[in-house]
N, C-alpha and C positions, 0 to 999 in steps of 0.2 A: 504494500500500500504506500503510494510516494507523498499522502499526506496523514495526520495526525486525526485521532475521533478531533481534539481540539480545534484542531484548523478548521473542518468539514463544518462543526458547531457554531463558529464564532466568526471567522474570516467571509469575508464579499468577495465572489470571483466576478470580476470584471466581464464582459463577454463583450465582441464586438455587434453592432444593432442590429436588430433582426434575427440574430442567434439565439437568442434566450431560449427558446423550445427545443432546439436541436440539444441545447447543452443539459438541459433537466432530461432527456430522454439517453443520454451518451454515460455509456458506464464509465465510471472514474470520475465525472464529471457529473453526474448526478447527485453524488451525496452532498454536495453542498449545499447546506440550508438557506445560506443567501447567494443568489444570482442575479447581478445589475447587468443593464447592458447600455453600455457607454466607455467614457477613457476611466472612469473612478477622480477619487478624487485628487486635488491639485497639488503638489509638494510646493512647499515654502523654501527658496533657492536662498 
């Protein structure tokens, strides 16, 4: 498994637009609880 239960639980995978159904139906990529689909959010430089 190349993620943690923790990450699956807690962590937002990003998806690119339009994907979000392909990625909740794609195993490994399913178990994640939260799925956004955009860039996420913006790092402070």
């Amino acid at each position: 498994m190349p993620f943690s239960l923790n990450t699956f639980n807690n962590a937002t995978l990003y998806v690119p637009v339009g994907t979000k159904e392909r990625y909740k139906e794609t195993k490994g990529w399913m178990d994640f609880l939260f799925i956004e689909e955009g860039e996420g959010p913006k790092q402070n430089r």
